[in-house]
C-alpha positions in Angstrom: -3.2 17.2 4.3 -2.3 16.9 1.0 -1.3 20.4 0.3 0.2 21.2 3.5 2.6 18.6 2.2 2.8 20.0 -0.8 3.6 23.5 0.5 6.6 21.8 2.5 7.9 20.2 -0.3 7.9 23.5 -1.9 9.4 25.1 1.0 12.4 22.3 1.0 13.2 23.2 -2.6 13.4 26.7 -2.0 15.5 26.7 0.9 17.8 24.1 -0.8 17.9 26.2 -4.1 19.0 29.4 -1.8 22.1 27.3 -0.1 23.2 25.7 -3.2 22.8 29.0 -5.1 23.6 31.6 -2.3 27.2 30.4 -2.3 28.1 32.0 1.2 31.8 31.6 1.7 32.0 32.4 5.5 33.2 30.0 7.4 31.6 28.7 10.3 32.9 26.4 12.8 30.4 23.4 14.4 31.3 22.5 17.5 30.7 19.2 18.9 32.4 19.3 22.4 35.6 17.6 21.7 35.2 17.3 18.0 35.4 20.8 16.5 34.2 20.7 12.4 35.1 23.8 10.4 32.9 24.4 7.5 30.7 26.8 5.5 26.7 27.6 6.4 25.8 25.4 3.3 28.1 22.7 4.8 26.1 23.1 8.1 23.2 22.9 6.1 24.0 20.0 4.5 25.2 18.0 7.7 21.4 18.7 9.1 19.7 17.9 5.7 21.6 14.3 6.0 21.2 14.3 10.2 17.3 14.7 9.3 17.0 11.9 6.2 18.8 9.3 8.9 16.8 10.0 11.5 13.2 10.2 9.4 14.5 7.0 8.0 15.1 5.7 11.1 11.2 6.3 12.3 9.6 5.3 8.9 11.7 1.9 9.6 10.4 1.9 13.3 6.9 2.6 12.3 6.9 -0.4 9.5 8.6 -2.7 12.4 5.5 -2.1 14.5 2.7 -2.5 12.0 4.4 -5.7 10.8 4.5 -7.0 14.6 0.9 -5.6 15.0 -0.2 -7.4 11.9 1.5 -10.9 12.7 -0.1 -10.5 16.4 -3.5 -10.2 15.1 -3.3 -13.6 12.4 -1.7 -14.7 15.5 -4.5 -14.2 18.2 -7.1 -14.9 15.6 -5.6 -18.5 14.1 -5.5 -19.4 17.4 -8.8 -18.3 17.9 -9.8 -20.2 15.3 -7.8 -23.5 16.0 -10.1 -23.1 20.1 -13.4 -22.7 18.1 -13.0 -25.8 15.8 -11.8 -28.0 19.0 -14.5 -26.8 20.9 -17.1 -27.3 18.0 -15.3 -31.2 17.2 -16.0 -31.7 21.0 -19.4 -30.3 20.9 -20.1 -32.6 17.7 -18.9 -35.4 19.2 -21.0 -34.9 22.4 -24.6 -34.3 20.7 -23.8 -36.6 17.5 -27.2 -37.3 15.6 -28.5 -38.4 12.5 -31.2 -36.4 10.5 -33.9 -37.7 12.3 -32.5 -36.4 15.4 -31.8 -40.0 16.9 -28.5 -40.4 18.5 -25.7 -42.2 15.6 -24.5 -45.3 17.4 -21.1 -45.3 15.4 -20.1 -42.2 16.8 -20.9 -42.7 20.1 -18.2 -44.5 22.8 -19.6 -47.5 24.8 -20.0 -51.2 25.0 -21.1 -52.3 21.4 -24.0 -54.3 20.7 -21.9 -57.1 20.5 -20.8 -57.3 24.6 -16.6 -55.8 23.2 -16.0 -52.3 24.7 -15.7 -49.4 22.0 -16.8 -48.1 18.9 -18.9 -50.6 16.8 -17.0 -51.8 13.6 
């Protein structure tokens, strides 16, 4: 991959190199339906070198755009993936709450206390 780019690099160079340096004086006339543009063959040239730099700018500016989006959409879905599995695990805690010995803890259980008052136990 790497040296096919390279060889199109190379290929750029020399076909800039022969426009700059060929020094074609015809004229040549671009037409653009109502808008008529007369110029040289290196002028057309350089009209489609800039046409292609805008619009290759253009997609590398799409394609960042996307992976960004991509990228906040997954830490999206998986905070709130997150945020789901720690309620569900404080509610799961909450329901099976024992001490080391595996006896339920009183304090974290809801109910009438010991002492007759509805609640937790203070």
């Amino acid at each position: 991959m790497i040296i096919v780019g390279v060889v199109f690099v190379a290929l750029v160079i020399v076909v800039v190199l022969a426009v700059v340096l060929g020094g074609s004086t015809d004229s040549a006339v671009l037409d653009l339906g109502p808008v008529e543009i007369e110029t040289s063959a290196a002028g057309i040239f350089w009209i489609g070198a800039a046409a292609s730099f805008v619009l290759l700018s253009g997609l590398l500016l799409l394609r960042t755009g996307v992976r960004r989006e991509l990228r906040h959409r997954r830490e999206l879905r998986a905070a709130r993936a997150a945020i789901a599995q720690s309620d569900t695990r404080s509610t799961t805690d909450a329901d099976h709450a024992t001490d080391a010995s595996g006896v339920a803890d009183p304090s974290r259980e809801e109910g009438p206390s010991p002492d007759g008052e509805g609640g937790q136990s203070h």
